[in-house]
Backbone of each chain as ProteinMPNN parsed JSONL, in Angstrom:
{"seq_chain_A": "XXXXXXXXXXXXXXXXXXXXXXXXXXXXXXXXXXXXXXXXXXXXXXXXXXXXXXXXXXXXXXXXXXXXXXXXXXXXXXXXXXXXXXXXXXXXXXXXXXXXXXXXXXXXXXXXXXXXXXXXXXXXXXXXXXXXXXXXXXXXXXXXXXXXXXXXXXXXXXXXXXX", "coords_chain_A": {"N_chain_A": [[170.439, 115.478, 20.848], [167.55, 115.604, 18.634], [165.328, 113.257, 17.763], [164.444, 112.115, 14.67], [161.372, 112.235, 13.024], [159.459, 110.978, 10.183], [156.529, 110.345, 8.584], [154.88, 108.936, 6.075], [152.628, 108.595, 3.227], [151.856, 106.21, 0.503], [150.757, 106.222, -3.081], [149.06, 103.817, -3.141], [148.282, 103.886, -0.719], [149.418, 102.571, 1.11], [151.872, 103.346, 4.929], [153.902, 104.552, 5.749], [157.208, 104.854, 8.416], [159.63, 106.254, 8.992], [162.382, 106.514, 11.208], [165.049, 108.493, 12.717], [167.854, 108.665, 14.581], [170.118, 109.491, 17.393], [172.167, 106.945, 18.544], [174.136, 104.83, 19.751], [174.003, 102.436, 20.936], [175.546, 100.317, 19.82], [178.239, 100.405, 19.509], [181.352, 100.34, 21.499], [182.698, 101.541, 24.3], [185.52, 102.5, 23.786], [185.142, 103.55, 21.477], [183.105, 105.518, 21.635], [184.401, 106.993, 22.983], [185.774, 107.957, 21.25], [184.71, 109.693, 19.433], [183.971, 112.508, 19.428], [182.905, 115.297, 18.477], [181.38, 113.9, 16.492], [178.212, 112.566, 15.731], [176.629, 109.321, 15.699], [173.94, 107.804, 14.078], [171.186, 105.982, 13.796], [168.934, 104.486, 12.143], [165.641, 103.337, 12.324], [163.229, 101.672, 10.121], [159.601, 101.263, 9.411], [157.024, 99.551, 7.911], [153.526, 101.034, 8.809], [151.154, 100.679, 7.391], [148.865, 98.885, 5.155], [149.533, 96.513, 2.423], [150.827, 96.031, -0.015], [153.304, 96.154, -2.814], [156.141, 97.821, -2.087], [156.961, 100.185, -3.615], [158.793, 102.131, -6.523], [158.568, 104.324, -5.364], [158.34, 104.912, -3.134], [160.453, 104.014, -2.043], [162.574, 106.185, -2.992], [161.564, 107.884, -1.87], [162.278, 107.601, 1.309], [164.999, 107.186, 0.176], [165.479, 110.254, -0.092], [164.508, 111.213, 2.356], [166.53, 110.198, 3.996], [168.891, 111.055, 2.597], [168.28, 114.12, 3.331], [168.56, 114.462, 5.758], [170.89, 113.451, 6.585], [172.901, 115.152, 5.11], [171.682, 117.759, 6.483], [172.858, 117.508, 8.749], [176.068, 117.892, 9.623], [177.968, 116.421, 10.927], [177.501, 113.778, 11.092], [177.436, 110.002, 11.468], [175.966, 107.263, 9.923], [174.959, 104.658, 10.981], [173.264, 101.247, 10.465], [171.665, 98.387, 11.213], [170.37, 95.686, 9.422], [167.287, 94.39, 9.738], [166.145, 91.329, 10.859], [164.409, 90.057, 11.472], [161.284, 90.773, 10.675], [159.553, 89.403, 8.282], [159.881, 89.799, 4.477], [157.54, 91.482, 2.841], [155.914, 90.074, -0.18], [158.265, 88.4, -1.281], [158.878, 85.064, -2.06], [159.164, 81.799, -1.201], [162.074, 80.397, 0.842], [163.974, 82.26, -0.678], [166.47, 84.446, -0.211], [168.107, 85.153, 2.993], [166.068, 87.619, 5.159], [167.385, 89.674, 6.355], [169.477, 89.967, 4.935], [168.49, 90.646, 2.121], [167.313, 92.804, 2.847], [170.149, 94.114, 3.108], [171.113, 94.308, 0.658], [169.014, 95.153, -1.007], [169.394, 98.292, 0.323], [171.967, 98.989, -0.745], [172.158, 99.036, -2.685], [169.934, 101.244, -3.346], [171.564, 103.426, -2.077], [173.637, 103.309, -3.966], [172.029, 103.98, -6.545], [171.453, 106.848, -5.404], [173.599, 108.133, -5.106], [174.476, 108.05, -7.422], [172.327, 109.635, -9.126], [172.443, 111.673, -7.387], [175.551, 112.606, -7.816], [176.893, 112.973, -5.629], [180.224, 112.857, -4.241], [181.722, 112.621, -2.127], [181.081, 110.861, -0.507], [180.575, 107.817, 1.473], [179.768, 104.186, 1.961], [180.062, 101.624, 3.906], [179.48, 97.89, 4.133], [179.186, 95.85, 6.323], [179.143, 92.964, 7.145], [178.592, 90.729, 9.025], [179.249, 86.985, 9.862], [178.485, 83.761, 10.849], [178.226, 80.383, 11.804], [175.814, 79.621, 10.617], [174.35, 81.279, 10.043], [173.815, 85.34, 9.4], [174.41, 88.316, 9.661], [173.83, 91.916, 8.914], [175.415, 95.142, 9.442], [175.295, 98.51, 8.337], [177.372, 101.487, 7.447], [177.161, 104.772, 6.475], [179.347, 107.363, 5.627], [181.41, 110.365, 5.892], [183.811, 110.81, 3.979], [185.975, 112.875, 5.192], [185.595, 111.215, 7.871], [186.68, 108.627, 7.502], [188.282, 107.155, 9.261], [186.462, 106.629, 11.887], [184.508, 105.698, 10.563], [185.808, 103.121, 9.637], [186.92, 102.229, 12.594], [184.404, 101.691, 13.768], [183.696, 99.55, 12.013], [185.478, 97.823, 12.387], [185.423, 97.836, 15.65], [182.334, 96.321, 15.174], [183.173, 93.712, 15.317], [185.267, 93.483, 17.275], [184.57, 94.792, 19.279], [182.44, 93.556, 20.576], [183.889, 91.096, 21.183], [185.35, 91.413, 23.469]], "CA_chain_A": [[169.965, 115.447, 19.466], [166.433, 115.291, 19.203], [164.374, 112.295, 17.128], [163.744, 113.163, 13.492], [160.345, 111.173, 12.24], [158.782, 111.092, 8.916], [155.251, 109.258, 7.922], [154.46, 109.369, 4.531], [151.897, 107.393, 2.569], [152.169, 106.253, -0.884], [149.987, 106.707, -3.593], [148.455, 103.015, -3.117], [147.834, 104.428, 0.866], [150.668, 101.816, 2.613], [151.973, 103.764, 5.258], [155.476, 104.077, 6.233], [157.237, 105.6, 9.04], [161.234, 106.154, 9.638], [162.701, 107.391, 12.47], [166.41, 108.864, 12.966], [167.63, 109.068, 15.872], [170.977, 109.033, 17.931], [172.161, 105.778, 18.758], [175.676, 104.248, 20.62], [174.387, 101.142, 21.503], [176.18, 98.911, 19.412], [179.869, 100.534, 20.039], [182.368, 100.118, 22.577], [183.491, 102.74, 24.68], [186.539, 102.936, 23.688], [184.669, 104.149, 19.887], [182.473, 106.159, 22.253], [185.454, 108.311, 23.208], [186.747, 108.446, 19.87], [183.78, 110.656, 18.486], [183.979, 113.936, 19.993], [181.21, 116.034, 18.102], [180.768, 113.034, 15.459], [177.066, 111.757, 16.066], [176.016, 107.931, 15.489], [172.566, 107.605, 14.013], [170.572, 104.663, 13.823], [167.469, 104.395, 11.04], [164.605, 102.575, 11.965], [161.985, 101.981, 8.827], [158.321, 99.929, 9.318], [155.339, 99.715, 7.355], [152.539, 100.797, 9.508], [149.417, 100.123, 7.229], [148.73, 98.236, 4.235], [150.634, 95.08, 1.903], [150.801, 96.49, -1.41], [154.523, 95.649, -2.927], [156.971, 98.69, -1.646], [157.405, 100.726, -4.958], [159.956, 102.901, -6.391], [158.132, 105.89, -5.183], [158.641, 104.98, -1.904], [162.226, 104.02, -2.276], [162.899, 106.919, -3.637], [161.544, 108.817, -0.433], [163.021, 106.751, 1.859], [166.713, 108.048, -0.089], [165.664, 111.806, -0.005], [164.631, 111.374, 4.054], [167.883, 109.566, 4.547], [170.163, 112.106, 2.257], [168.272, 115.401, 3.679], [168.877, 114.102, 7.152], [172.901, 113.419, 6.517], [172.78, 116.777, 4.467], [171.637, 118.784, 7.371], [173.654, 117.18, 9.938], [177.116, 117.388, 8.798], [178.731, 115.228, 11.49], [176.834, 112.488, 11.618], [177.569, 108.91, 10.44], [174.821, 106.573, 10.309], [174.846, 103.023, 11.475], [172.186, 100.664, 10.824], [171.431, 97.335, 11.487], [169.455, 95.355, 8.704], [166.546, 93.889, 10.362], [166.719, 89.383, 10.275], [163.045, 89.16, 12.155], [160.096, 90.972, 10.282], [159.494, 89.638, 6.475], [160.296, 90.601, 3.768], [156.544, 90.805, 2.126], [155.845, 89.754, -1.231], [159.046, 87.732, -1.618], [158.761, 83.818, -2.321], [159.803, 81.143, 0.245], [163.606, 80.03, -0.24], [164.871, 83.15, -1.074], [167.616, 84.513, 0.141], [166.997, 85.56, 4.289], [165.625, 88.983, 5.126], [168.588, 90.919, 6.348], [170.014, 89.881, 3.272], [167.589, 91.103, 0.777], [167.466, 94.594, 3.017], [171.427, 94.624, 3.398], [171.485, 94.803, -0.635], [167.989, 96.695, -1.368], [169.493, 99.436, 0.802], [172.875, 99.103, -0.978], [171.421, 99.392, -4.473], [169.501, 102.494, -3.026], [172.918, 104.263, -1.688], [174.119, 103.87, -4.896], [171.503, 104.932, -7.086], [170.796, 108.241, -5.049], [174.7, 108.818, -4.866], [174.769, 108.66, -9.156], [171.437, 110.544, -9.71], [173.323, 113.089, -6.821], [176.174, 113.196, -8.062], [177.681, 112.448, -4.244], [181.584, 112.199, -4.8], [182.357, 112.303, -0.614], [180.232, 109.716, 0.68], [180.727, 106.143, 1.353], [178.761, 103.379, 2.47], [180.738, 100.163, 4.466], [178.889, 96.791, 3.9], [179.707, 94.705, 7.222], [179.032, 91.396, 6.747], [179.07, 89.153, 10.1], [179.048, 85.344, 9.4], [178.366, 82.431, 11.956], [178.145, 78.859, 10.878], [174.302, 79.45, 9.845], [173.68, 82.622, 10.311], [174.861, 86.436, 8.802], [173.976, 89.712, 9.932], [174.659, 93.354, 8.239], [175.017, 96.651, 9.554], [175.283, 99.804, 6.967], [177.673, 102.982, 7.939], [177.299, 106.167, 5.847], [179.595, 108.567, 6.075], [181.726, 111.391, 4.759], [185.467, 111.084, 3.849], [185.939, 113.193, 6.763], [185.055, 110.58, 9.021], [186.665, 107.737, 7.162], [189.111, 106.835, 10.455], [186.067, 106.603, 12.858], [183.762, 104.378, 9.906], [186.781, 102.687, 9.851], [186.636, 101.87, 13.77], [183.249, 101.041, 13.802], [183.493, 98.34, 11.613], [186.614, 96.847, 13.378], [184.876, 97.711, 17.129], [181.263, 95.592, 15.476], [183.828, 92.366, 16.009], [186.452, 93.038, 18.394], [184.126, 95.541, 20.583], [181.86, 92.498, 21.305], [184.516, 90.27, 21.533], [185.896, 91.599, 24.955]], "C_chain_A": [[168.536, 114.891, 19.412], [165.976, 114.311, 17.648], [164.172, 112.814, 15.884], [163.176, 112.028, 12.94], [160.074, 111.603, 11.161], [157.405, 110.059, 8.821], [155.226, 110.076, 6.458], [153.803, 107.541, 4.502], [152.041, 107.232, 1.313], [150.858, 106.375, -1.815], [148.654, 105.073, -3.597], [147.866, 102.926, -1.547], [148.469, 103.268, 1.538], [151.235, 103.369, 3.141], [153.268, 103.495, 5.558], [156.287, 105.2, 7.127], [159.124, 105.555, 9.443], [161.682, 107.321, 10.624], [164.525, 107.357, 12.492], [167.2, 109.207, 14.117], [168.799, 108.91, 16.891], [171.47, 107.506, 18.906], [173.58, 105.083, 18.607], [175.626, 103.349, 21.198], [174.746, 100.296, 21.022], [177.685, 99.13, 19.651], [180.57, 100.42, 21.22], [182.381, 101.637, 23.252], [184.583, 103.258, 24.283], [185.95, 103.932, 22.302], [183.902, 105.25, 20.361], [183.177, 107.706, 21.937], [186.526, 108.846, 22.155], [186.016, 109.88, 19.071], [184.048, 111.813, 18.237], [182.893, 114.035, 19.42], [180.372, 115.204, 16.708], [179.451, 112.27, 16.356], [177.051, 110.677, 15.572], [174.464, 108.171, 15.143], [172.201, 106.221, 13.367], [169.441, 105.14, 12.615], [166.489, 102.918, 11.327], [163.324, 102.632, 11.129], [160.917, 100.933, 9.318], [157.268, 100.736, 8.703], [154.151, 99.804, 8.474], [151.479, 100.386, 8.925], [150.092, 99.649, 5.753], [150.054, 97.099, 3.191], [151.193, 95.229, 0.86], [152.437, 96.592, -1.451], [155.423, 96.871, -2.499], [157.487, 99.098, -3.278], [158.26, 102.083, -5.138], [159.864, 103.971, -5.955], [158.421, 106.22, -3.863], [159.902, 104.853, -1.218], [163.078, 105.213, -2.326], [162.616, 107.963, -2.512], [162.329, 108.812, 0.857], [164.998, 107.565, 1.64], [166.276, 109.511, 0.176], [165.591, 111.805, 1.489], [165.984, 111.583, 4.42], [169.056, 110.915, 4.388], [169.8, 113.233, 3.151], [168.627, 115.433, 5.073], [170.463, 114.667, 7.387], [173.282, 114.301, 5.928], [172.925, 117.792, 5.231], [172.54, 118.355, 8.571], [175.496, 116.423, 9.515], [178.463, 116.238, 9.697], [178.284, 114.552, 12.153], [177.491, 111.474, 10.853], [176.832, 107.964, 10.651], [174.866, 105.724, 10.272], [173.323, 102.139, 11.413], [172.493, 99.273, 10.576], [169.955, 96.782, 10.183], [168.672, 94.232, 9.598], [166.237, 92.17, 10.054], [165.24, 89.096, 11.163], [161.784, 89.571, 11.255], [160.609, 90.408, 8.674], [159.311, 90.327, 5.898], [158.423, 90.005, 2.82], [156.651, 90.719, 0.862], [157.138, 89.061, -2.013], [158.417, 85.899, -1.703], [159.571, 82.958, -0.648], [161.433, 80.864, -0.492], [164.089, 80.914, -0.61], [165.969, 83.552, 0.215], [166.841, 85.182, 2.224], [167.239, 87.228, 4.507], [166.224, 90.02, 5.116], [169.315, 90.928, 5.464], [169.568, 91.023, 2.122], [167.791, 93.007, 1.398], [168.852, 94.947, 2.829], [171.601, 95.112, 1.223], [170.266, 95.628, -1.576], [168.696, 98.004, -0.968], [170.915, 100.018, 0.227], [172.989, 99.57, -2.263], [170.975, 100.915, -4.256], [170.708, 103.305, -3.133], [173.223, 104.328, -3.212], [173.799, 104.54, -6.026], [171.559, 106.5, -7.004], [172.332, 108.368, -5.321], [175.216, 109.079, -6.367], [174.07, 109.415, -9.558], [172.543, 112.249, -9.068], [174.691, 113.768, -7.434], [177.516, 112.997, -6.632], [179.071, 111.843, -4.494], [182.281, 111.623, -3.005], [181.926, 111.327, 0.133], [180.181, 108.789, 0.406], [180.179, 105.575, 2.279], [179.703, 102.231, 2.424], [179.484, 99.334, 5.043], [179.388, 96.162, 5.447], [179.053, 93.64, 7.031], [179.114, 90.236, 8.309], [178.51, 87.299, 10.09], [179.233, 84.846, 10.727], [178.585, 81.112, 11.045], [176.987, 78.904, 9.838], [173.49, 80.604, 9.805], [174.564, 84.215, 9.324], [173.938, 87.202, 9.159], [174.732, 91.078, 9.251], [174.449, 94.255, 9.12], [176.115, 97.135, 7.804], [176.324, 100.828, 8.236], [178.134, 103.595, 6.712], [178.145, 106.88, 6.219], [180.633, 109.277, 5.272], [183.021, 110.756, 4.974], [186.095, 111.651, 4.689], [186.421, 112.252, 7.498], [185.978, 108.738, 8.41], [187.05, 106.632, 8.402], [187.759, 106.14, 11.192], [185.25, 105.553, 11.804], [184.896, 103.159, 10.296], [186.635, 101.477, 11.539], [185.684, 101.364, 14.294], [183.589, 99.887, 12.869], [184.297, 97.647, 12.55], [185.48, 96.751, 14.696], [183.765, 96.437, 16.86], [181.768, 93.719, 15.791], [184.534, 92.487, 17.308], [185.521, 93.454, 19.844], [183.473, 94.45, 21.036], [182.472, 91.174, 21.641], [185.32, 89.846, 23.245], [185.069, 90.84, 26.106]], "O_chain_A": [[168.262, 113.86, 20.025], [166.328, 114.735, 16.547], [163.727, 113.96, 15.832], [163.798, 111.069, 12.483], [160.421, 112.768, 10.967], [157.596, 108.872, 9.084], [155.44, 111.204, 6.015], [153.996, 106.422, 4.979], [152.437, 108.262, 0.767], [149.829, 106.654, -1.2], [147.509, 105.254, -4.012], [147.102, 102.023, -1.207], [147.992, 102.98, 2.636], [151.217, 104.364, 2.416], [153.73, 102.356, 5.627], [156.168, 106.372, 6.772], [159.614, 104.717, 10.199], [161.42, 108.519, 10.732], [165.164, 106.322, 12.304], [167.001, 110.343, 14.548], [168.52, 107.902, 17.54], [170.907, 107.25, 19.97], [174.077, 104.821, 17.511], [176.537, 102.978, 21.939], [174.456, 99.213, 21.53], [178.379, 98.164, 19.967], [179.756, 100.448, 22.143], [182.084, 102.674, 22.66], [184.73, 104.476, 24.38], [186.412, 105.07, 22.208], [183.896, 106.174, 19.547], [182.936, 108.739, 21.312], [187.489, 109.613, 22.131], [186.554, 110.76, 18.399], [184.332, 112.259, 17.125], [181.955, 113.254, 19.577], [179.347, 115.536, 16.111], [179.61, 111.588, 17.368], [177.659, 110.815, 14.51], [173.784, 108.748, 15.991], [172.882, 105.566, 12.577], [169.304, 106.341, 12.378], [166.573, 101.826, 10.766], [162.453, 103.474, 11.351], [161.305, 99.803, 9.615], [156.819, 101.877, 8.819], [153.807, 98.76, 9.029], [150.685, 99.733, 9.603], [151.219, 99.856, 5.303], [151.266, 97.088, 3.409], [152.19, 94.534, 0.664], [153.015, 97.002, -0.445], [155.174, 96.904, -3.704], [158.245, 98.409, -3.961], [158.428, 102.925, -4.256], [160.815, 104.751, -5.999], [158.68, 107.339, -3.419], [160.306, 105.38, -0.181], [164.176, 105.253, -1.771], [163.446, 108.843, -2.287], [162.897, 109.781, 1.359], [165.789, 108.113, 2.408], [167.102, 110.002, 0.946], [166.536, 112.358, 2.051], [166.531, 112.567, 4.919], [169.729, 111.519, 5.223], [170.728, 113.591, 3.877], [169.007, 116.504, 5.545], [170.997, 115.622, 7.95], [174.472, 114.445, 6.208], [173.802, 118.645, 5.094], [172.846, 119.262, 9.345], [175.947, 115.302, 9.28], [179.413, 115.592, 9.256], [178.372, 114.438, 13.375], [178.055, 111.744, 9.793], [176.931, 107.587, 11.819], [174.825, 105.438, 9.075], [172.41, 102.363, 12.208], [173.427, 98.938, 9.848], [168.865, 97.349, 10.099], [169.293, 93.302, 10.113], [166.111, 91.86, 8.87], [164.995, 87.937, 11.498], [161.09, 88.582, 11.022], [161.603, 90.769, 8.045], [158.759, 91.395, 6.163], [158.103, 88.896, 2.391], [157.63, 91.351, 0.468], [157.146, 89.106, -3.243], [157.282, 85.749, -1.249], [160.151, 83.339, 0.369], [161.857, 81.001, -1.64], [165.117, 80.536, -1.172], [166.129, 82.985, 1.296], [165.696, 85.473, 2.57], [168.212, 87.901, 4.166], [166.049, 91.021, 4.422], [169.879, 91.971, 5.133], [170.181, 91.91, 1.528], [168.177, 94.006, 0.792], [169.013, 96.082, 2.379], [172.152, 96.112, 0.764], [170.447, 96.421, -2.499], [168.669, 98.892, -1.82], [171.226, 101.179, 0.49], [173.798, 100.355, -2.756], [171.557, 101.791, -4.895], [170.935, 103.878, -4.199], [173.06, 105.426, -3.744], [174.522, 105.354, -6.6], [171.661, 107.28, -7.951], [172.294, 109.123, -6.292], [176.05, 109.935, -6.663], [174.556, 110.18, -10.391], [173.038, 113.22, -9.641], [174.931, 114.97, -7.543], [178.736, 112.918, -6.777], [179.231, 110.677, -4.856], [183.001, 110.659, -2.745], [182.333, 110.998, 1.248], [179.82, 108.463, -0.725], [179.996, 106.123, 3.366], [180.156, 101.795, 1.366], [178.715, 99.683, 5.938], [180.61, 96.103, 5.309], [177.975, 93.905, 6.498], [179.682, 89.147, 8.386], [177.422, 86.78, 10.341], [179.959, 85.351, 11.583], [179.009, 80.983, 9.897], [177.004, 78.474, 8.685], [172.291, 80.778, 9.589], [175.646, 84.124, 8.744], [172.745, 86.922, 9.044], [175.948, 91.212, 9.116], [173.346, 94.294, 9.667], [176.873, 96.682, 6.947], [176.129, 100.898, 9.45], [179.092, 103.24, 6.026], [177.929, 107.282, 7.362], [180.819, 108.939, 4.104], [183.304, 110.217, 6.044], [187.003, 110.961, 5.153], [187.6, 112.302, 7.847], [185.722, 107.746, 9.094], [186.442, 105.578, 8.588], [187.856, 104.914, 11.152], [185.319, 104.394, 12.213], [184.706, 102.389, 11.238], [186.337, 100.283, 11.534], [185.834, 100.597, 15.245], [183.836, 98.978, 13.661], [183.814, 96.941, 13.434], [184.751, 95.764, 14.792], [183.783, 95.524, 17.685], [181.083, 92.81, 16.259], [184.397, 91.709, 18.252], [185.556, 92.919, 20.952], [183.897, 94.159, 22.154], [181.861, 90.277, 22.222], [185.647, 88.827, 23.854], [185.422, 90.931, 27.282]]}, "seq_chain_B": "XXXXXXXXXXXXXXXXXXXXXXXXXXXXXXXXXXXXXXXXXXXXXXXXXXX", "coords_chain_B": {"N_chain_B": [[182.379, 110.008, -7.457], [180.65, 107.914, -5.6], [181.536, 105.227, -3.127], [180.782, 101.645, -2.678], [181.872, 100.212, 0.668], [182.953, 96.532, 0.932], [183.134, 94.15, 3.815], [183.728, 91.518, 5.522], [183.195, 89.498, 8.341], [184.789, 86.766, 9.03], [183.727, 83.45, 10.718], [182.807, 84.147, 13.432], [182.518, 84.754, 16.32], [181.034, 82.847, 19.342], [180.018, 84.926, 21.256], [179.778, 87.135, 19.756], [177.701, 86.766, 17.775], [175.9, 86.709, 19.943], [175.774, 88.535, 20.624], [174.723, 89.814, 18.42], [172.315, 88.947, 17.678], [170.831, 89.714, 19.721], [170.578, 92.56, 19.269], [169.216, 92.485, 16.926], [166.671, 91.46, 18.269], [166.175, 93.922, 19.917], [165.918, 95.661, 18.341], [163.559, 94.877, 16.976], [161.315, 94.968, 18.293], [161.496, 97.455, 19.225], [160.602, 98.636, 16.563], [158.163, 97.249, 16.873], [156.78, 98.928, 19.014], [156.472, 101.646, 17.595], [154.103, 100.211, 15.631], [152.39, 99.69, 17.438], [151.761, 102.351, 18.769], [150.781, 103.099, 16.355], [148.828, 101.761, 15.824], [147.494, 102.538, 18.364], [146.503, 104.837, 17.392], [148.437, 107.539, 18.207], [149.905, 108.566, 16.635], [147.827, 109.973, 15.136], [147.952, 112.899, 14.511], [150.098, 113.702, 13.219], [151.992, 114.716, 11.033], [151.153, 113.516, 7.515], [153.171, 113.185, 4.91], [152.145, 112.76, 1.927], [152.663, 110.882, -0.841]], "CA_chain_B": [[181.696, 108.495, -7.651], [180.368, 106.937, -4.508], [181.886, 103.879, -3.407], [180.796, 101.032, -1.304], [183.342, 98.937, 1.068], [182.323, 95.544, 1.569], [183.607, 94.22, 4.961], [183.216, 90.511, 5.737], [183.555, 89.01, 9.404], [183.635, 85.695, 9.053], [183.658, 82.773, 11.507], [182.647, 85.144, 14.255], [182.68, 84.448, 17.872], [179.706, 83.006, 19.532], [179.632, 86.021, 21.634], [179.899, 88.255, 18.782], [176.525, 86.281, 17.179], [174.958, 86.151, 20.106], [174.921, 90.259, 20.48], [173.897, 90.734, 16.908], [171.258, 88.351, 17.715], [170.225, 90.57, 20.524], [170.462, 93.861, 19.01], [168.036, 92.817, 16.133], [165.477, 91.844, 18.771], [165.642, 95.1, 20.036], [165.233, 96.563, 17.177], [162.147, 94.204, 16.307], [160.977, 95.208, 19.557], [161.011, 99.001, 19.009], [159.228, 98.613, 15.941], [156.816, 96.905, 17.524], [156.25, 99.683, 19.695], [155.864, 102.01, 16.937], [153.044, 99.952, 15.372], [151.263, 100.014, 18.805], [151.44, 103.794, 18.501], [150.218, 103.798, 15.392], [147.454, 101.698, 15.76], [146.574, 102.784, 19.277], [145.767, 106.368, 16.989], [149.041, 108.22, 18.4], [149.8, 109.237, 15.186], [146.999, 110.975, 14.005], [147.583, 114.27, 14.567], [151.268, 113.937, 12.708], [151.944, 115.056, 9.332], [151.619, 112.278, 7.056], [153.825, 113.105, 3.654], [151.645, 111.95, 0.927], [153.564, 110.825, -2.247]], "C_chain_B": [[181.312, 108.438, -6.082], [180.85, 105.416, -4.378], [181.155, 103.159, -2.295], [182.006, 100.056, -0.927], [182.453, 97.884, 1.427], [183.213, 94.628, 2.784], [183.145, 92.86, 5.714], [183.714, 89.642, 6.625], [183.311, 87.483, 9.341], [184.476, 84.628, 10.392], [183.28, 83.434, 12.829], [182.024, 84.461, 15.362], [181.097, 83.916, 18.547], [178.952, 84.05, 20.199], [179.273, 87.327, 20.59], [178.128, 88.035, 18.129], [175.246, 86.263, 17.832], [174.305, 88.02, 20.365], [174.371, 90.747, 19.558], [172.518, 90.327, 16.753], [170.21, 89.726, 18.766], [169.616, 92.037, 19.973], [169.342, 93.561, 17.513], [166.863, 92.853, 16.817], [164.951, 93.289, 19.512], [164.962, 95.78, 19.475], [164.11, 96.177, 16.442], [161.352, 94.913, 17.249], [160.413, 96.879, 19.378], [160.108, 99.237, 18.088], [158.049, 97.866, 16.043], [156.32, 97.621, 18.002], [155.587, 100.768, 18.917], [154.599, 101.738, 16.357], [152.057, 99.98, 16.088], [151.199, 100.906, 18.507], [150.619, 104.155, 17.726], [148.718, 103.115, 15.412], [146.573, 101.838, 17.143], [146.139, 104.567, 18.602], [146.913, 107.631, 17.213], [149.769, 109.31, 17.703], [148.929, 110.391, 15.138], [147.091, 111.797, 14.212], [149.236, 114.569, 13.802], [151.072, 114.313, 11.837], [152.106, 114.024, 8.418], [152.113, 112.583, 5.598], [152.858, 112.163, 2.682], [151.904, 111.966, -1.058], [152.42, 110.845, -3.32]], "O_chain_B": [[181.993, 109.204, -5.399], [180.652, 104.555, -5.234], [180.888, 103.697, -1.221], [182.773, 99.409, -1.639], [181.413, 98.069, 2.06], [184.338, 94.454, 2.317], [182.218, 92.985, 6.515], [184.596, 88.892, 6.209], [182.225, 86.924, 9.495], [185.549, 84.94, 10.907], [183.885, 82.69, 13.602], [181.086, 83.673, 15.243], [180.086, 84.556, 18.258], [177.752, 84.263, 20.027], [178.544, 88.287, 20.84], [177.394, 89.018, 18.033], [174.129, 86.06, 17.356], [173.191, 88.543, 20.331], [173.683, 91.768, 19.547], [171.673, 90.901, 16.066], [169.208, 90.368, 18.45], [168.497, 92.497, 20.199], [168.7, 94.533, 17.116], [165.995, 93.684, 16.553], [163.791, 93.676, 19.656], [163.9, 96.359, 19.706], [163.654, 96.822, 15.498], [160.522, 95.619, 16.675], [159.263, 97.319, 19.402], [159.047, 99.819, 18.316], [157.08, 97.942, 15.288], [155.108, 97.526, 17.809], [154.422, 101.054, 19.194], [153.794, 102.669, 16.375], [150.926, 100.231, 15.671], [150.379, 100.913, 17.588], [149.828, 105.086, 17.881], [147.681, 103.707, 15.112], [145.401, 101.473, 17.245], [145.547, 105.376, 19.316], [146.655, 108.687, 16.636], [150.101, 110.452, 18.022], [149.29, 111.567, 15.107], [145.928, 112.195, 14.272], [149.586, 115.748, 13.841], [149.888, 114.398, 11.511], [153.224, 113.509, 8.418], [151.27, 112.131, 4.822], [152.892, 110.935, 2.752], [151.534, 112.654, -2.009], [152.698, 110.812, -4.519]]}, "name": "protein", "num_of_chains": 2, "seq": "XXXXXXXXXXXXXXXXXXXXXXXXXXXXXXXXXXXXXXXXXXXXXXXXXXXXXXXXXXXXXXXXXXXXXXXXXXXXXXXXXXXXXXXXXXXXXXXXXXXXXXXXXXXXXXXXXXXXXXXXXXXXXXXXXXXXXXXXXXXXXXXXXXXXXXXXXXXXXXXXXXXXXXXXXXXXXXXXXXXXXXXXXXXXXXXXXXXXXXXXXXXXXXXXXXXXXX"}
C-alpha cells in the first residue's frame, strides 16, 4: 500500500502536511493475523511553515483528506496515536496536556464531519491509557464491518503490550 | 448517527506506559524528519493544495 501525502497551505500561508500510510507497529501478532485484507493506517499531521492559530479552514481539510482517504479504501481502519511531545501552539500554560487537547480536537472533528456527512456506519473508539501521571490516546476509525477487529485493537493496545 | 466509544485503560502496566511512551517518540521523530525534508527544499516540486 503505497504512502498517500497531502500539503496544503491555508489562506494565512501556514503550511501543513499529512501523511497516510500503512502502519502495524503498535499491534500484536496475534491482531496481525487477525486482519486478512483489513489494512491499519496510521495519520501523521505537522505544520511545516508558519504560527498563525490553525483555523476552521484547515480543520475542515484535514476531515475531507482523512474521509476521502477511508472513502477510497474500503478496508482500512485507521489507528492513530495523539501526539504528547510537540505543542500545542497558541494554547496558554496549565492547560490541559497536548495529547489531550488533540485526542478531543480530533474527536469533535469526527463528529462534526460524520453530522455534516451524514455517516451512519462509521465509528470512532476513544482509548484512553492512564498511568499514575501520565495518559495517552490512540483514535480507531472504522466501519461496522470491522467492528470485531476495532474491537481487538483496543483490547491488544493493553494486553498486546502487556506480554 | 455516528457514534464515538470511549475506552479507558486505567492503572496500566509500567510496561504498557513505557511502550506508549516509546511509540510517541517515534512518531515525534518521524515528524521531525518530515520538517527536515521540508526545509532541506524536498518538497518543492509537490503539489501544495492551496485553501
Amino acid at each position: 500500500m503505497e504512502d498517500f501525502v497531502r500539503i496544503f497551505r491555508s489562506s494565512t500561508g501556514d503550511v501543513y502536511h499529512i501523511t497516510l500510510s500503512e502502519d502495524h507497529s503498535v499491534l500484536s501478532s496475534e491482531v496481525i493475523d487477525s486482519l486478512q485484507d483489513v489494512n491499519i493506517v496510521g495519520i501523521e499531521l505537522r505544520r511545516l511553515a508558519g504560527t498563525n492559530a490553525t483555523g476552521q479552514e484547515v480543520l475542515a481539510a484535514i476531515e475531507r483528506t482523512i474521509a476521502d482517504y477511508f472513502t477510497e479504501h474500503k478496508n482500512s481502519i485507521i489507528c492513530y496515536y495523539c501526539d504528547f511531545i510537540n505543542p500545542i501552539p497558541h494554547t496558554s500554560k496549565n492547560t490541559m496536556p497536548p495529547q489531550e487537547y488533540r485526542s478531543r480536537l480530533f474527536d469533535k472533528m469526527f463528529q462534526r464531519y460524520s453530522l455534516q456527512h451524514g455517516l451512519t456506519d462509521v465509528r470512532l473508539s476513544v482509548v484512553e491509557i492512564n498511568g499514575i501521571n501520565e495518559k495517552y490516546y490512540f483514535h480507531v476509525i472504522y466501519r461496522e464491518v470491522h467492528s470485531l477487529l476495532a474491537s481487538m485493537i483496543g483490547h491488544d493496545l493493553k494486553e498486546g503490550f502487556d506480554k | 448517527m455516528a457514534k464515538t466509544e470511549y475506552i479507558t485503560i486505567k492503572n496500566a502496566s509500567r510496561k504498557v506506559l513505557q511502550r506508549m511512551r516509546q511509540i510517541g517518540i517515534d512518531k515525534a521523530q518521524r515528524l521531525q524528519e518530515i520538517q527536515k525534508r521540508w526545509d532541506e527544499g524536498e518538497y518543492k516540486n509537490s503539489e501544495i493544495v492551496q485553501l
